[in-house]
C-alpha positions in Angstrom: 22.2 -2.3 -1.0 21.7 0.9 -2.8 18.1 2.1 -2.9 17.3 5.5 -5.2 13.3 6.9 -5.4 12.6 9.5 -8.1 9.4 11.3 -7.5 8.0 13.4 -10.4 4.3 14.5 -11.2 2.0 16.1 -8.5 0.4 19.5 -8.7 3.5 21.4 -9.0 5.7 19.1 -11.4 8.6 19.4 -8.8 10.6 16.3 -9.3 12.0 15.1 -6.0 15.2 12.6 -5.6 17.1 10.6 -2.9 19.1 8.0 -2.1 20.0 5.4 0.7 23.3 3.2 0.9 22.3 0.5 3.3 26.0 -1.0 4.0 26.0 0.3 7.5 22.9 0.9 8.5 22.3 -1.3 12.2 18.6 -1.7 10.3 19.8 -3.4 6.8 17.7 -6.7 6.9 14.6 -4.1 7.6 15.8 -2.0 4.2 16.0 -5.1 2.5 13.1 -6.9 3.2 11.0 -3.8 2.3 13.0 -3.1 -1.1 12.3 -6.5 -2.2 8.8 -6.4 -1.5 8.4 -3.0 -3.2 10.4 -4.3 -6.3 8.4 -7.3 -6.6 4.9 -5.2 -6.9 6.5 -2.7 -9.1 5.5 -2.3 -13.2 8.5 -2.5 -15.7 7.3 0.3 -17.4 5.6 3.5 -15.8 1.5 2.8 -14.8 -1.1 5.1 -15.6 -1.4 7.2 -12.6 -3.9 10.3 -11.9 -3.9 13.9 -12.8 -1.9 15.6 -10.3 -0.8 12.2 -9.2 2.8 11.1 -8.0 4.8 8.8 -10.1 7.7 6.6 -8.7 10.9 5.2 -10.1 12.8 2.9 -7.8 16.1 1.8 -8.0 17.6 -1.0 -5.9 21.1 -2.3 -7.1 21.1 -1.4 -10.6 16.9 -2.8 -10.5 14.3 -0.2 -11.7 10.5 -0.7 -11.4 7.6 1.9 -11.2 4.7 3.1 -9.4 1.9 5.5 -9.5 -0.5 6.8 -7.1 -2.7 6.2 -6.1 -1.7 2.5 -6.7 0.8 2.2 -4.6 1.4 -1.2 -2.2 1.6 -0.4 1.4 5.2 -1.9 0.5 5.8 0.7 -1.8 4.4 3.7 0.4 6.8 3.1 3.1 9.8 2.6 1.1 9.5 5.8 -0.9 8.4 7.3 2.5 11.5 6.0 4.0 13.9 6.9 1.3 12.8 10.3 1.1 12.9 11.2 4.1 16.5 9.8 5.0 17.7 10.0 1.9 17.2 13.9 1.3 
């Protein structure tokens, strides 16, 4: 599974990006699991979010949705939070 976050917005406008491959990883079914559950609260189109907000695009296997904060599932958090950080 291939999992990309886009992160634009905030105070600074700095748009962040990374990416996990999840072929090898020992954790997969873990990656999985919490990809599909983000995807399933995402919006097909980008949600209002709030001045100085974040706004998320996630990509899992060719499957965009998006999220804005402060709306984001607890789902959502970690995933971006995940991808971010072991994706940069």
């Amino acid at each position: 599974m291939h999992i990309r976050v886009r992160r634009t917005g905030g105070f600074a406008g700095i748009e962040r990006q990374a990416e996990v491959d999840t072929t090898d990883l020992p954790d997969a079914p873990e990656w999985h699991a919490l990809a599909e559950k983000a995807l399933a609260a995402g919006r097909s189109s980008a949600p209002a979010g709030v001045p100085d907000g974040f706004h998320y695009e996630i990509t899992v296997d060719g499957r965009t949705v998006h999220a804005a904060d402060p709306r984001l599932t607890e789902d959502q958090r970690a995933l971006i939070s995940r991808v971010l950080k072991e994706g940069a």
